[in-house]
N, C-alpha and C positions, 0 to 999 in steps of 0.2 A: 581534732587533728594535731599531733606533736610537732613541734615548733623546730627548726633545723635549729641544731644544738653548736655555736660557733665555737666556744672553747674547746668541744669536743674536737670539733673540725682540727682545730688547731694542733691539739695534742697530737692526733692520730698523723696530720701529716709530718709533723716532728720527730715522730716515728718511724716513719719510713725515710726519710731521713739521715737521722742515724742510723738504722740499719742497714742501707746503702751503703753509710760508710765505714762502719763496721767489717762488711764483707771487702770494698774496695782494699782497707788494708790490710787485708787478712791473705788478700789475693795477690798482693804486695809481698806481704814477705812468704809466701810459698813459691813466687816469683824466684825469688832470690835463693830460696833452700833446694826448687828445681835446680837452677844456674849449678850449685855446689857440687848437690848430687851427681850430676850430669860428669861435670870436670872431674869429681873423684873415680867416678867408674870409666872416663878414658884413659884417665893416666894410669890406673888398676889392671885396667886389658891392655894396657903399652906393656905395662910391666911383667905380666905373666901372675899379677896377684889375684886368685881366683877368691880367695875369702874376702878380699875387700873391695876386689869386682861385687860378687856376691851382695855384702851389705847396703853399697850404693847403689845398687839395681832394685834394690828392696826397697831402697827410700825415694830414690826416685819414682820407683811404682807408686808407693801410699802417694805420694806428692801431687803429681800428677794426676791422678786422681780425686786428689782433694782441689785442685786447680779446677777440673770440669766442676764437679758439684757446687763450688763457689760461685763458677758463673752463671753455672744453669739457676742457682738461688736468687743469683743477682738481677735474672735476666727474668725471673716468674716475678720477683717484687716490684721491679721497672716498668711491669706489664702490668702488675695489678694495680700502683699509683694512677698509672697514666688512667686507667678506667676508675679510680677513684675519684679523680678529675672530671669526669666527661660525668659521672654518678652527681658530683656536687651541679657543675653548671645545669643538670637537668634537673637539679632538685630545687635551686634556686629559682630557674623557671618556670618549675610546676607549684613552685611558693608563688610564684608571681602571679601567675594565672588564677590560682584559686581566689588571692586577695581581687582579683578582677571579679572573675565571677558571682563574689560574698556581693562585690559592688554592684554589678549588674542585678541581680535577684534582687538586692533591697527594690529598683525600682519596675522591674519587669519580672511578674512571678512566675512565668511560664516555664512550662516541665521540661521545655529544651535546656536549662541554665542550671537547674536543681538535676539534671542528669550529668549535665557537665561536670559540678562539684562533685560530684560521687564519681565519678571516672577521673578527675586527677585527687582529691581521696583515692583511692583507690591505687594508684602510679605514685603517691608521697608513700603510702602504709610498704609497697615492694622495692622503693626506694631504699625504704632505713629497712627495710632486710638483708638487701644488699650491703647497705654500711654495717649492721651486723656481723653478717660473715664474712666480710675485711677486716673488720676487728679481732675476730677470733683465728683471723689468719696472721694476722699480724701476730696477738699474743704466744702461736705457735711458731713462729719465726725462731726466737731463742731460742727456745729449747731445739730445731731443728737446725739450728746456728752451730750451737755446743756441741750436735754429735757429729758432725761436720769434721773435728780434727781429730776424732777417733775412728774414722770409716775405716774399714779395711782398702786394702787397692783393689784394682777390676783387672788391671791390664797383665796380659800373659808375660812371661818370661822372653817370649819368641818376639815382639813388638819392642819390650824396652831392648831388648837386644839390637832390634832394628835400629833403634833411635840413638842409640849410641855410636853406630858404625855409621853414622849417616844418612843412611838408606831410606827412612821414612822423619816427616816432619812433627814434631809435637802439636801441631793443629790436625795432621790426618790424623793421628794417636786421638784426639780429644773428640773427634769426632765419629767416633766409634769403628773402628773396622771392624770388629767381630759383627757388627749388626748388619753395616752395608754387607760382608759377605754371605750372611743368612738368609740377605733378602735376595742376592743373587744368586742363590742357589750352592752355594761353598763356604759350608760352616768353617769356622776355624775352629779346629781342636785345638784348647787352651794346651800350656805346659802346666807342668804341675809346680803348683806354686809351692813359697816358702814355708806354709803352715800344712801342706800335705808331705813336703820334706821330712818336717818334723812328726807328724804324725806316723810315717813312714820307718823313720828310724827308730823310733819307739815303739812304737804296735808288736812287738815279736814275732816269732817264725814267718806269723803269717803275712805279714805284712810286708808290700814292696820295697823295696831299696833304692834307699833318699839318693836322690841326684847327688853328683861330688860338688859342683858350681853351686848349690842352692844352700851355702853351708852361710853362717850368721857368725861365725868367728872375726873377731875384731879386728885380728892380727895375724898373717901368717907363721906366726909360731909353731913348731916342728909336730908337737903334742899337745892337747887331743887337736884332732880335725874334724872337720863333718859338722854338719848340723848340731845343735843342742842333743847332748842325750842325757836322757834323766835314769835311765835305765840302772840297776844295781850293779854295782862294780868289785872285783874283788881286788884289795890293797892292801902292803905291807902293814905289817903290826908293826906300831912303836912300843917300847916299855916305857912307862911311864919312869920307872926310878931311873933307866938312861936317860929322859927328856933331863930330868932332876938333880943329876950329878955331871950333866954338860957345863961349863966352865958360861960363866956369863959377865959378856962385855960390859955390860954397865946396871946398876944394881939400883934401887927405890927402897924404900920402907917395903911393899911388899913385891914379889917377885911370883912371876908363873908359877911357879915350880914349886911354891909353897903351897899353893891354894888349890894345884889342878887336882882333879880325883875322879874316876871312871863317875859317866852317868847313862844313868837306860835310856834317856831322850835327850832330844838338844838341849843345852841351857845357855845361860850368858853367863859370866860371871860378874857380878857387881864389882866386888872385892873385898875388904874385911872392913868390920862394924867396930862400934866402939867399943863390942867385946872383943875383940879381936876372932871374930866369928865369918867366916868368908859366907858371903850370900853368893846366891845364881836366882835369875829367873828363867822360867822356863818357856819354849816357843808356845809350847800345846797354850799355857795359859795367857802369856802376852804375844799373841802371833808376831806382831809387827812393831818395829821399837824404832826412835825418832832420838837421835844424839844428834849434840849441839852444845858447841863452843866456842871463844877465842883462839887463835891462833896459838899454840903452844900449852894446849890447857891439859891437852891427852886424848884429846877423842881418836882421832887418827891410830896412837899405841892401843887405844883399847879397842877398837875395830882389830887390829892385828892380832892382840891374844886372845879375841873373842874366837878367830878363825882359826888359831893354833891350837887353840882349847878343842875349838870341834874334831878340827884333823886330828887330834892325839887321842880322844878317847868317842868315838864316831867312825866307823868304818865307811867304805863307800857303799858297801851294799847298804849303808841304813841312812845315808846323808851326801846331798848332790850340791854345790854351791853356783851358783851364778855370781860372779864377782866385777865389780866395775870398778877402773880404777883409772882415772882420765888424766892424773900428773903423773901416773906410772911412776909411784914413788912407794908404796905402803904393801899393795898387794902381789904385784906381778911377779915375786918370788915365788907364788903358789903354779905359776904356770907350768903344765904338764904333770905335777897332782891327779891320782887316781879319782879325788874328787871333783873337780872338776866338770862340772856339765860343756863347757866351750873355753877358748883359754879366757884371761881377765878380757874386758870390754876396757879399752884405752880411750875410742870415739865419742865423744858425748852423742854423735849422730846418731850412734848404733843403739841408744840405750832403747828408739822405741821397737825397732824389729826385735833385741833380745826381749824386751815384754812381751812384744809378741807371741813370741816362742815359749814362754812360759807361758803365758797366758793360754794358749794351744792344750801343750801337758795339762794344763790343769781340767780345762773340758773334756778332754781324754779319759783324764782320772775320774768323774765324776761321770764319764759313762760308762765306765767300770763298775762303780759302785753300783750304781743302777741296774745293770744288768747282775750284779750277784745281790741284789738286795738291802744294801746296806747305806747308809749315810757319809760316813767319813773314813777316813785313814783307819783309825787304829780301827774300827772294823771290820775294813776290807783285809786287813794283813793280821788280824786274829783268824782269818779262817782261810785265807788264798796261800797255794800252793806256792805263788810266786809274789813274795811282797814288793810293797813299792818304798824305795829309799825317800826320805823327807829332803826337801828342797830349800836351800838359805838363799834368798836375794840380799847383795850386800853391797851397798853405795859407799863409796870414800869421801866423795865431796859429790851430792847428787846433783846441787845447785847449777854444777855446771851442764848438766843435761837439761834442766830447765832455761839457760841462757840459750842453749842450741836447738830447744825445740820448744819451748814457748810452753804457752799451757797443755800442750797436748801430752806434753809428758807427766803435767799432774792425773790430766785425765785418765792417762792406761794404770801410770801408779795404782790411783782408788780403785779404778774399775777393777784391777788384781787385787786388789787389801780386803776389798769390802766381800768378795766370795771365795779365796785361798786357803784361808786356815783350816778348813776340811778339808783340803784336798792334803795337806800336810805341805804348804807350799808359806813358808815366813818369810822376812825384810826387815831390815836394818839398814838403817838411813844416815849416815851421816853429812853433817855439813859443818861449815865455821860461820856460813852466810848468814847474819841473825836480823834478817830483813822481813819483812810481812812477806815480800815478794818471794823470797825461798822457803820460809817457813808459814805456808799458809794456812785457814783454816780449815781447808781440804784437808791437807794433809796431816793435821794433828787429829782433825775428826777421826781419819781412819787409820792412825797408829794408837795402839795400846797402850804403849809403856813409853815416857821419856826420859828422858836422861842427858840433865845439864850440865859438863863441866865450865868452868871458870867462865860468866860473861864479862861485860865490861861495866855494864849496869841492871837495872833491876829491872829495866824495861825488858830486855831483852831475856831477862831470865825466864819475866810473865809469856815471854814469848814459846819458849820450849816447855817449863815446867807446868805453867798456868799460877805461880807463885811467884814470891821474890825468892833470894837467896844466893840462887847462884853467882850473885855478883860478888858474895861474900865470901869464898870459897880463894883457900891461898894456897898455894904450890900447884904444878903439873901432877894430875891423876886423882884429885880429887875431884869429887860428883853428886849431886843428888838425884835419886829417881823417884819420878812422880808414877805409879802405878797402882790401881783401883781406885783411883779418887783419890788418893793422898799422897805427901810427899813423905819419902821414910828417911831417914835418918842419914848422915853425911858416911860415905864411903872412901877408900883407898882402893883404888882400880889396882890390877895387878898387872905389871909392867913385864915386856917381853926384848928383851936385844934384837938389834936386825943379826947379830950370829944365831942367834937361838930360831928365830925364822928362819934360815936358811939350814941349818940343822937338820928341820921339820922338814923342809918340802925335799929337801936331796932324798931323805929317811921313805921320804912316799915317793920319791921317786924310785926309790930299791936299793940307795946307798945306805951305809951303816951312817948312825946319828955320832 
C-alpha cells in the first residue's frame, strides 16, 4: 500500500494557494476596469456620445463577464481545497487505522482483521484517486486561468444598458437573468451584440443592418462612422509625381518622395542601403512587424510614411487600415481617409473590442474561403467576383494598451498574429517601451519581421532584434531589421513632414494635394 506522500501534500496545497490568489487579484483589478467602464459610458449617455457609449458598453460587457467567471473559478477551487482537506484528514485516518490493524493481526489472525485491512486498502487505493484527479484539476487551472481574459462577453446590450441607467444591479447582471427568465418561462431575446454588428455591416446585400449604437469607433469624429468596415472602398487617386514635387517642411538624407514607387501589394519600406538601394518588405511575406526604439530615434516618422506609402500607392478597394493612436499625435491626421476601417482608436481601452472586430472579419473571411474552396486571400480574390481589400493593424505606441488592459491585450494580439495572414489581415507594432514587460516573448514569437531604431544599449537591442547593434546606430531614421533569421544590413528610413501627411489625407479626402 503507497505511503501518503507529504511533500506532495505540501506542493499541491501551495498550489491552490496561489491560485486563489492569483484569481483574487485578477478579480481586483477587473473590479476597477468595471468601475471605469461603467463612468465612461454614463458620462458618454450624458453627453449624446453614442461611439463612445458604444465602446464602454463593450468593455464593460467583456468585463463583467470576465468578473463572473472569476468568481465562479474561484468559488469551484475554494470548494475543491475544502474537500481536499476533508480527502487528507480521511487519509491520514485510514493511514491510522491500517497501522492498527497491521498491529492487531500480528497478534490475532482472524479473517475479521485480514478483511479489515483490505477494506481500508481498499478506501487508501480510491483515496489517492481522488488526490489524482485534484491534481490534474489543479494542472488545468492555468490553462483555464489564461483563457479567462480572452472570453468573449455573454451579457445582452438590453442588460448593460439597464446597468448603466440604474435600473438593475451588477449582482442581478452576474447572476444570470437570461437563465432565471428561461427557467420562468420568458426567454430573453438577447440584442445583437457587437461582433454580429460587425458581421452585419460586412456580409453584403444580404446581410442585416448593423445597429448605429453598436459602432467601435474611438471617437466621435464626423467620418467614417459605424461599426468597423473592411468592406472595398472606392478612393481618390493621388499622383505620385504631385506627392513628389509637394514642397517639403523639413528634409533628411532620404525623403518619401525619393524612394516611394507603385507596388501590387503592400510593402514597408525599409529605406535606402549602402547602395543607396531603397528596400521594402512585404506583408504577404513578413505578416506582422514589431518596431522599437528610443525616444526620438524615428520609429513614430517611420510608422507615418509607412502609412503614407500605403495610402499613396494602395487604393481602398485593395487596403483597409485599422490605426491606433493613444497620444493622438502621429496618426489621426488620417481620420476620415477612404481607408480607413473606423476612425484612429485614441483609447488604449478600445484597443481590445477593436481586435475584436477584427478579429470577427477575419473568421468571416475564412468562411468565405471555405465555402469557395480555397485557403487564403490571394486565392479567394484570384477567382471571386468580389475581392476582399488587405487589412493593416498599426500601433503608434501599443505599450500603452498593454498598461490599460493587462495581459489580455497580448493575448487577442497573438491570438490574431498567429491565424491573420491568410486571411490578408497584417500589424505593425510600434513602441519606445523597451521593457520585457512591453516587448515580450509572446509578442516577438508571433511578429515576423523587427526593426530596431536607436536603443540606449545592447540589452535592449537583444530585446527587439534578438542581436546587439542597435545601440550603435547614430542619428534619427536609422534602423536595422532582423527578418528570416538574420539581421540585414543598416538602413536610412525615409522621412515624411507633418505638411506632406497632411497633403495626403486632405488628397483622400477629395482635396487637390
Amino acid at each position: 500500500m503507497a505511503k501518503i506522500d507529504l511533500k506532495k501534500r505540501a506542493e499541491r496545497n501551495n498550489k491552490i494557494r496561489r491560485t486563489i490568489g492569483k484569481i483574487e487579484q485578477t478579480v481586483k483589478k477587473l473590479e476597477t476596469m468595471k468601475d471605469e467602464y461603467l463612468r465612461r459610458a454614463v458620462d458618454a449617455k450624458a453627453r449624446g456620445e453614442s461611439a463612445s457609449y458604444a465602446i464602454a458598453k463593450n468593455g464593460l460587457n467583456i468585463t463583467l463577464t470576465q468578473i463572473k467567471r472569476a468568481r465562479e473559478m474561484l468559488l469551484n477551487i475554494e470548494i475543491t481545497s475544502e474537500l481536499q482537506k476533508m480527502g487528507e484528514t480521511n487519509a491520514d485516518f485510514l493511514t491510522g487505522m491500517s497501522t492498527i490493524a497491521k498491529s492487531i493481526s500480528k497478534i490475532n489472525k482472524k479473517s475479521d482483521f485480514v478483511k479489515l485491512q483490505k477494506e481500508i486498502e481498499r478506501a487508501l487505493s480510491g483515496m489517492e484517486e481522488a488526490q489524482a484527479g485534484l491534481d490534474g484539476f489543479l494542472q488545468n487551472t492555468d490553462a483555464a486561468f489564461a483563457a479567462l481574459t480572452s472570453a468573449p462577453g455573454a451579457l445582452t446590450d438590453t442588460q448593460i444598458d439597464r446597468l448603466v441607467d440604474g435600473q438593475v444591479s451588477e449582482k442581478e447582471l452576474l447572476m444570470d437573468e437570461q437563465l432565471d427568465a428561461l427557467l420562468g418561462g420568458m426567454a430573453v431575446k438577447p440584442a445583437a451584440s457587437v461582433n454580429e454588428g460587425v458581421r452585419a455591416r460586412v456580409g453584403g446585400d444580404d446581410a442585416a443592418p448593423a445597429p448605429r449604437d453598436a459602432t467601435l469607433v474611438a471617437k466621435p469624429f464626423p467620418s467614417p462612422t459605424g461599426v468597423f468596415d473592411f468592406s472595398a472602398k472606392p478612393s481618390p487617386a493621388i499622383s505620385l509625381d504631385a506627392f513628389r514635387s509637394a514642397d517639403c517642411a523639413q528634409a533628411r538624407e532620404v525623403a518619401l518622395a525619393d524612394v516611394i514607387a507603385p507596388t501590387a501589394e503592400p510593402c514597408v519600406i525599409l529605406g535606402r542601403n549602402a547602395d543607396e538601394e531603397a528596400e521594402r518588405i512585404a506583408f504577404s511575406e513578413y505578416p506582422h512587424i514589431l518596431v522599437g526604439g528610443m525616444l526620438g530615434s524615428g520609429k513614430s516618422t517611420f510608422l507615418r510614411q509607412a502609412i503614407c506609402s500605403l495610402l499613396l500607392t494602395q487604393s481602398a478597394e485593395k487596403l483597409r487600415l485599422v490605426l491606433f493612436d493613444f497620444k493622438r499625435e502621429e496618426l489621426c491626421a488620417f481620420d476620415g481617409v477612404a481607408h480607413l476601417s473606423a476612425n484612429v482608436v485614441t483609447d488604449a481601452a478600445a484597443a481590445l473590442p477593436a481586435l475584436a472586430a477584427v478579429g470577427a472579419e477575419m473568421n468571416r473571411r475564412y468562411e468565405l474561403f471555405a465555402s469557395a474552396g480555397v485557403r487564403d486571400i490571394a486565392a479567394y480574390n484570384g477567382t471571386a467576383a468580389q475581392k476582399l481589400p488587405y487589412i493593416l493593424v498599426a500601433f503608434d505606441e501599443y505599450a500603452d494598451a498593454i498598461d490599460a488592459c493587462g495581459k489580455a491585450f497580448e493575448s487577442a494580439y497573438t491570438a490574431l498574429a498567429r491565424q491573420s495572414a491568410g486571411a490578408g489581415i497584417y500589424s505593425v507594432l510600434c513602441t519606445r517601451n523597451l521593457t520585457q514587460n512591453a516587448v515580450t516573448a509572446g509578442l516577438r514569437a508571433n511578429t515576423d519581421a523587427h526593426i530596431a531604431f536607436r536603443t540606449r544599449d545592447a540589452e535592449e537591442s537583444r530585446l527587439i532584434l534578438g542581436a546587439d547593434g542597435a545601440e550603435r546606430l547614430s542619428g534619427a531614421g536609422k534602423l536595422l531589421c532582423a527578418a528570416g533569421g538574420a539581421v540585414s544590413g543598416e538602413y536610412d528610413a525615409p522621412h515624411v513632414s507633418a505638411r506632406e501627411v497632411d497633403g495626403v489625407a486632405a488628397a483622400l479626402k477629395g482635396d487637390a494635394i
